[in-house]
N, C-alpha and C positions, 0 to 999 in steps of 0.2 A: 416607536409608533410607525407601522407603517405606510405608507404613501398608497393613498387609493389607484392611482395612477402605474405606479411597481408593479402594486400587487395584481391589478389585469392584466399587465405585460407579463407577469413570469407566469401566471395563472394560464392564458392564452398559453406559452410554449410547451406549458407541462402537459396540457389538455391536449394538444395539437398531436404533442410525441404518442400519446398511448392510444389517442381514437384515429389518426389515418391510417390508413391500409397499410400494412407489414412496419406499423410503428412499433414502440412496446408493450408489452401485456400492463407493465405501471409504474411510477416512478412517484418516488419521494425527494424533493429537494428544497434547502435551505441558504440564507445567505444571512450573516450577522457583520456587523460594527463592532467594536470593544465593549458594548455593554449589552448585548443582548442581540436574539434573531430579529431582524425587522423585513424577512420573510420568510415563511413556513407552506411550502405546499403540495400535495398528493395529487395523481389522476391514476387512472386505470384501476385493475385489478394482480389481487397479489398472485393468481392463477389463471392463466389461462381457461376457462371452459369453469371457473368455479366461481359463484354468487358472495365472492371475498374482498370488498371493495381495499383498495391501496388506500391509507392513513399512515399520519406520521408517527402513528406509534408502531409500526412496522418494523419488524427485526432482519438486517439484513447479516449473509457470509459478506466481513469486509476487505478479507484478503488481505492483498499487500497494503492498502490504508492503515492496517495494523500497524507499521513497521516504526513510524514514527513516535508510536506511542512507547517501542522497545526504544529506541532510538533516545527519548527522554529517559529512559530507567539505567541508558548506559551514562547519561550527560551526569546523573545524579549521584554516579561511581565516583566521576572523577574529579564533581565540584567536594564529594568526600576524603580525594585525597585514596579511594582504594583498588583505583588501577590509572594508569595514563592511558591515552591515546597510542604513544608511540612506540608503548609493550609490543612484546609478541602473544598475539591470540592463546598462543601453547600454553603460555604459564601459566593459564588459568583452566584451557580444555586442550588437554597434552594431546588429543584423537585428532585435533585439526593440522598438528606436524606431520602424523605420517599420509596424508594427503598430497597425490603424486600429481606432475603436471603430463598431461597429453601429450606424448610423440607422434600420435598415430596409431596404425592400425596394421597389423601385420595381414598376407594372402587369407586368412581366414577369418578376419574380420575381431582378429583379437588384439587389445587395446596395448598400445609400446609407452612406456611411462617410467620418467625420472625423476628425481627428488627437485623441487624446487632450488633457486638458485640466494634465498633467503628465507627467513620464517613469515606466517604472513601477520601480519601486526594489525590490533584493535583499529587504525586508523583507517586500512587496506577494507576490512570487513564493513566500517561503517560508509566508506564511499563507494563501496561494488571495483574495488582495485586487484581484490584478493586472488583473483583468475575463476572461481568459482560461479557457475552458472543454473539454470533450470533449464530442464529438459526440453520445455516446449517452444525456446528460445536459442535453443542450439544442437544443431544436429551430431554436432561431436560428444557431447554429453548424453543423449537420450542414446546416442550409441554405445557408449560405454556403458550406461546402465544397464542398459540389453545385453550386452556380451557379460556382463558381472551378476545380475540379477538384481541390481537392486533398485529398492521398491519405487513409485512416485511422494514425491513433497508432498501432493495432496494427504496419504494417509499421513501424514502427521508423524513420524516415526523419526526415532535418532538415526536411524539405518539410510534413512532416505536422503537425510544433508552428506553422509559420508562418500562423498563421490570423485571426484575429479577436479583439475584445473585446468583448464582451456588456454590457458597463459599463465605465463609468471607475474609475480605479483609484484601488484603496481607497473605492470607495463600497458595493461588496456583499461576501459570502463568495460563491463561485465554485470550485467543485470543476474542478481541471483541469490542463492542460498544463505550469503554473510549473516543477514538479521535474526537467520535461525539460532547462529553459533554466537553471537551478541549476548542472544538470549538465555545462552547456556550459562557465560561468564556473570551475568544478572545473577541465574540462581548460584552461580560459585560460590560467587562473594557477597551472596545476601543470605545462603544457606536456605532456601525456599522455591518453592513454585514460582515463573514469572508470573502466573496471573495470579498469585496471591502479593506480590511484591505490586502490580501495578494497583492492585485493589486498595492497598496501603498506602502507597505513595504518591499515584495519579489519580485516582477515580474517585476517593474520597476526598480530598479535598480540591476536587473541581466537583461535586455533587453528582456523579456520573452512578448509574443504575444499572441499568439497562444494557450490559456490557460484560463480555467475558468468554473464556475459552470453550466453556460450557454453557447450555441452554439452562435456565429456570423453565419451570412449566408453565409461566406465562411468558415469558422470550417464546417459548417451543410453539405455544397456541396462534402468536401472532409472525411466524417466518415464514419468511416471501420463498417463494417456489423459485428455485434455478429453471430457466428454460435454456433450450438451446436453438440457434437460427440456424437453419441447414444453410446450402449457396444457395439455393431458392428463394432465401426470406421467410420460407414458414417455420415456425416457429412452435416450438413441442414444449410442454411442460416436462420436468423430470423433476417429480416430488419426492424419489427416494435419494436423490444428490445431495448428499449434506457430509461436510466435514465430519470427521469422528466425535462422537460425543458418550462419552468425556474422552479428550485427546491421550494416546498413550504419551504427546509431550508436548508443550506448550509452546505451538509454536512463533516466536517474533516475529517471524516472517509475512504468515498470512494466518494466523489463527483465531481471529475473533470475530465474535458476532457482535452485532451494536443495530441501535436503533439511530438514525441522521442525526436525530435528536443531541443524542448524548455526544456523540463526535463532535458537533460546534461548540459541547461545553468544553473541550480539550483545543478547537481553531480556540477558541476569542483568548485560551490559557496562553497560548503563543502571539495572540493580536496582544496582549496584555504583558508581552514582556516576564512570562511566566507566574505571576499571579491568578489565582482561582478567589474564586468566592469561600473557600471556607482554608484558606493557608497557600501560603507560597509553593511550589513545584518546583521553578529553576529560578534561578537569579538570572535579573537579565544582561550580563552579561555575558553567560551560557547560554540564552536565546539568539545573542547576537552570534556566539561561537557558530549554534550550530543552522546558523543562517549562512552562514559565509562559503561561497563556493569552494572547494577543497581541490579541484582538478587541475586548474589553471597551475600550480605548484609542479602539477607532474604532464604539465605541455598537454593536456587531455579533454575530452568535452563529450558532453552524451549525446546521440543521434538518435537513427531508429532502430526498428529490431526487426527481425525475419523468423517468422514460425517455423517449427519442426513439428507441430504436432496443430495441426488445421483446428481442428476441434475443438483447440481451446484458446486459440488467438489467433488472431490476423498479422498478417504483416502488416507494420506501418510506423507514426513517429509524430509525438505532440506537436505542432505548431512547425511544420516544416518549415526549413526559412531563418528561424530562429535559431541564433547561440544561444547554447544551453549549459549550464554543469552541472553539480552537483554536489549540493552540501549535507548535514549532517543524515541522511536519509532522506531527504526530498530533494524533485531535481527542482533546479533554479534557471531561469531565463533570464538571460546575460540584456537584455535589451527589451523594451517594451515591451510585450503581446499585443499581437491584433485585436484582441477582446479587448485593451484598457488596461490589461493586471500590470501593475509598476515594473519598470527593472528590478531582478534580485529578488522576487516573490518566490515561494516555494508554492510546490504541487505534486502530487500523487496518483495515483490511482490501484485501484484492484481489481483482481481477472476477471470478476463477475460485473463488469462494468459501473464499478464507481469509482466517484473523482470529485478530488478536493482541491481548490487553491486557497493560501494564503497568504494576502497581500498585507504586510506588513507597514510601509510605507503609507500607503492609503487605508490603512486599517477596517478593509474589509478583507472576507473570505465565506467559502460557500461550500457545500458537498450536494453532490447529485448520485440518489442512489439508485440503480435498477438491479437487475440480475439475468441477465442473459451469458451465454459463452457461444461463442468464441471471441475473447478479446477485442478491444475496441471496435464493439460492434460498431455497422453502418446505419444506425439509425440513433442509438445511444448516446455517443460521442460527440458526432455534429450536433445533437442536441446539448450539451453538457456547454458546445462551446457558445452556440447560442443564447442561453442562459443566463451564463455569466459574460459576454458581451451586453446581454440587457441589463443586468443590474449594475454595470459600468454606466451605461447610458442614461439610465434612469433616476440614478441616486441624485 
């Protein structure tokens, strides 16, 4: 039940973001307890310039928020017993060994590359150790793609993770590609599509619908339009930007669409110590595993990041100020947050600006969905953190 008093307060910021001047075209956002949302709320429009009012049954691209949900499909491996952690990646997708690390760049801008100085291991992948990066996140990568030709992570392609290593593995934290190749060892060792394995494993027995690598023709009718915010603040729809559909390969990384809706039924899976309403998911145990920050082990911590490609992200970094690390695919905050969110809570986000936290400790969590690019927009974010600063305050 929620508090009349909440629900003005987060009602007010959601209202506030989409109708001031160069706010968002609309936003959908939630915040649940372990049994249920005790807020639900939309403002704006799903388009710019179009009579589409923003609800929450609105289908968003969730991008790297995906990653978690691969992230459970690898924990479910190994609470079976059919890969560990501290394998090497190869055994299962032999393509990720011949994977070189970055030398450099010879007088004609062609890339110098040697074999790693180890293999890179299932554990390297799940914490971003592996030296592997995204393009729009490091200009030594989008370089080398360019000099090699190969393609963006957006189209969804195997082609597209087979790239480079920016470091050797397990020497740095490295935002990037791993959840793709995660996802690969899913279909190895489950012999299937990852979005049929999570369809099986996660989404049915947490009641999830509304969810998947591919659009239904009711997902399709109701997805939110990507805009883009130039440096000016205006703000352009672009209705024909959508992930492939149906993906030539499913990606872990950032491949799925979801409605907020159905993504708190997979938070409260994890506020719940991996229990769903219609079957267990993870033992909690392996909730607690893949809670645990995994960096500290290798003297390491996550900061921020610097764009290489404007377009589709800003520079910048969650909660400056804050120790951070990072555990089983979400980063963690080594100490309080400003907002409220406990020590040791996990968080996420994806390029079309959404973001999730999960506070496990105080057994809330929440997701705030828009769709704008360039990465942590400046209007989106500070709202997201507002938000959830107010349902800290409020409850």
């Amino acid at each position: 039940m929620t508090n009349p008093k909440t629900q003005a307060a987060l009602d007010a910021i959601l209202t506030q973001t989409a109708q001031r001047h160069g706010g968002v075209p609309g936003v959908v956002a939630m915040a649940t307890d372990r049994n249920g949302n005790f807020y639900e709320g939309a403002a704006g429009t799903r388009e710019l310039g179009q009579d589409r009012p923003m609800d929450t049954d609105a289908v968003f691209a969730i991008f790297s928020t995906t990653k978690a949900i691969t992230g459970v499909c690898v924990m479910q491996l190994v609470e079976e017993g059919l890969i560990r952690l501290d394998e090497p990646a190869g055994k299962y997708v032999p393509d990720i060994d011949r994977i070189q690390v970055l030398d450099g760049f010879d007088a004609d801008g062609q890339p110098r590359t040697r074999a790693p100085r180890r293999r890179i291991t299932i554990n390297d992948l799940m914490l971003h150790t592996s030296g592997l990066s995204y393009e729009f996140f490091s200009t030594d990568d989008l370089k080398y793609r360019t000099a090699m030709g190969i393609p963006t992570v957006v189209g969804c392609s195997y082609e597209s993770i087979r790239t480079v290593l920016v470091h050797e593995p397990g020497a740095a934290w490295s935002y990037g590609a791993n959840i793709d190749w995660l996802g690969l060892i899913v279909e190895e060792r489950r012999g299937k599509r990852l979005g049929a394995v999570m369809a099986e494993r996660i989404f049915g027995p947490l009641g999830m619908k509304d969810i998947g690598f591919g659009l239904s023709e009711s997902m399709r009718q109701r997805r939110v339009t990507i805009h883009d915010r130039a440096a000016d603040g205006k703000l352009t729809p672009l209705p024909d930007l959508a992930l492939p559909d149906p993906p030539p390969m499913d990606m872990g990384g950032h491949g799925l669409y979801a409605t907020v809706g159905e993504y708190m039924k997979f938070i409260r899976m994890i506020l719940n110590d991996g229990a769903g309403p219609h079957g267990r998911v993870l033992k909690p145990e392996t909730v607690n595993a893949m809670s645990r920050d995994g960096l500290p082990a290798m003297g390491l911590s996550v900061g921020g990041w610097a764009t290489s490609i404007p377009s589709l992200s800003n520079t910048g970094e969650f909660m400056p100020g804050t120790d951070k690390g990072w555990a089983y695919t979400f980063m963690t905050n080594r100490e309080r947050a400003p907002s409220g969110r406990s020590a040791n809570s996990l968080m996420w986000a994806g390029l079309a600006n959404c973001f999730y936290w999960i506070d496990r400790e105080a057994g809330i969590g929440g997701y705030w969905g828009t769709q704008i690019l360039p990465f942590q927009d400046a209007v989106s974010y500070p709202a997201f953190v507002e938000f959830e600063t107010a349902v800290y305050h409020h409850r």
